[in-house]
N, C-alpha and C positions, 0 to 999 in steps of 0.2 A: 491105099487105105492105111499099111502100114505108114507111110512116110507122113499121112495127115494125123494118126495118133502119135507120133513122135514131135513133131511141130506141136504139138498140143501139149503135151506132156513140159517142152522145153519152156514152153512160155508162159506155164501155171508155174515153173522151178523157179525160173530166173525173172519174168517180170507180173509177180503176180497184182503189182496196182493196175495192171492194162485191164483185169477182169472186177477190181475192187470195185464196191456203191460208194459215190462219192460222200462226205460228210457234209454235214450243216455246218455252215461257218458263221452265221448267223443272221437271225430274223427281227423286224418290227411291223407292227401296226402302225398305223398313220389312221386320224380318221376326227369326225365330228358326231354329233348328236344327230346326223339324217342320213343320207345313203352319200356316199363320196364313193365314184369309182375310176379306176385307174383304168387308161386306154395306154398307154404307151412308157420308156424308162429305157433311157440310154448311158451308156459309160459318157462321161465329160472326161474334159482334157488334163483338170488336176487328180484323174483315178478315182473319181464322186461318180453320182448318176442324178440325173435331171429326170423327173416323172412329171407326169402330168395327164389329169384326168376330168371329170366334172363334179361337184359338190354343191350339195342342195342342204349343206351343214351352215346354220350362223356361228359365230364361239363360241364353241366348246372341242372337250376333247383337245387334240391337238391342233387344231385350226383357230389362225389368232386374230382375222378379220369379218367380219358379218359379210352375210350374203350379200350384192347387190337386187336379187332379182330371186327368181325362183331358183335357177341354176346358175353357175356360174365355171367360167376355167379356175381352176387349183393345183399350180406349178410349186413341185416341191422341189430344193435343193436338198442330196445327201450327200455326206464324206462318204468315204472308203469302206467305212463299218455302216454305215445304215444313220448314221445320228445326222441330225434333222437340222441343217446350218442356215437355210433362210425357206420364206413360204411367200407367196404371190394369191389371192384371190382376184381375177378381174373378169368384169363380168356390165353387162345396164340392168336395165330394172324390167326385162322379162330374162326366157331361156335363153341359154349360151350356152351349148355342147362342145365341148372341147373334141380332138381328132387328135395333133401333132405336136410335135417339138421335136428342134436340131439345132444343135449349137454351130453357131457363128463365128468363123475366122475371126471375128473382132475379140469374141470371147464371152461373147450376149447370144439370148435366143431366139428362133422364131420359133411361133406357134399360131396353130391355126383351129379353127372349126369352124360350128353354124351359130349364126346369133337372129334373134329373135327379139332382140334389143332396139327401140328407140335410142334416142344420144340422151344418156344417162349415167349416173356409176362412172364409171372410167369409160364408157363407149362414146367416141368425138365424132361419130357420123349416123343419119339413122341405116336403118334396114332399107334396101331398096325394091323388095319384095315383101313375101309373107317369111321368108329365112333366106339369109345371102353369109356366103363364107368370109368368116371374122379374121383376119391377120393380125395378127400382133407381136411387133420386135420389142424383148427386152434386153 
């Protein structure tokens, strides 16, 4: 007991950030005039992060393209601080739930969900059910 209050005692002395709350280094919003939600947000290769979610936002707020459909995927590019370097809506003219994204050796992404989409909007095939999983390389 002694020796585990002395270990304790040493490393509140000498390294007290191991015990520190880390700080906020900083935050943003992202978003449109309807509900937009984030499903996923990975570091990319140039130290940014790639999010991507679903939005049922046409333009506004910070979203710079109309809906195709009711839902749509809504892949945002950030830098390093959070600022907002390009935007993606793709989506046809029903629902599209976004799931995924991973950056590509190439240096492009894929992403995936469920579409509900006829070939419309940016969708080049239909649905081959009543919802079938969407791929999309950019």
């Amino acid at each position: 007991m002694k020796i585990q209050s002395l270990l304790l005692l040493y490393l509140l002395l000498f390294f007290p950030s191991v015990f520190a709350q880390p700080s906020l280094q900083w935050q943003k919003t992202y978003g449109g005039d309807n509900d937009d939600l984030l499903y996923t947000m990975q570091k990319t290769n140039d130290g940014g992060f790639i999010c991507g979610g679903t939005s049922y936002s046409n333009v506004s707020g910070d979203k710079t393209e109309n809906s195709y459909g009711r839902s749509d995927f809504w892949i945002l590019k950030l830098d390093e601080n959070g600022n907002l370097q390009w935007q993606n809506s793709i989506g046809g003219s029903d629902d599209d739930y976004f799931c995924s994204i991973s950056q590509t050796s190439d240096g492009g992404y894929i992403c995936g969900g469920d579409s509900w989409s006829v070939i419309s909007g940016e969708k080049t095939e239909a649905y081959k059910n009543c919802a079938d999983y969407w791929i999309v390389k950019l």
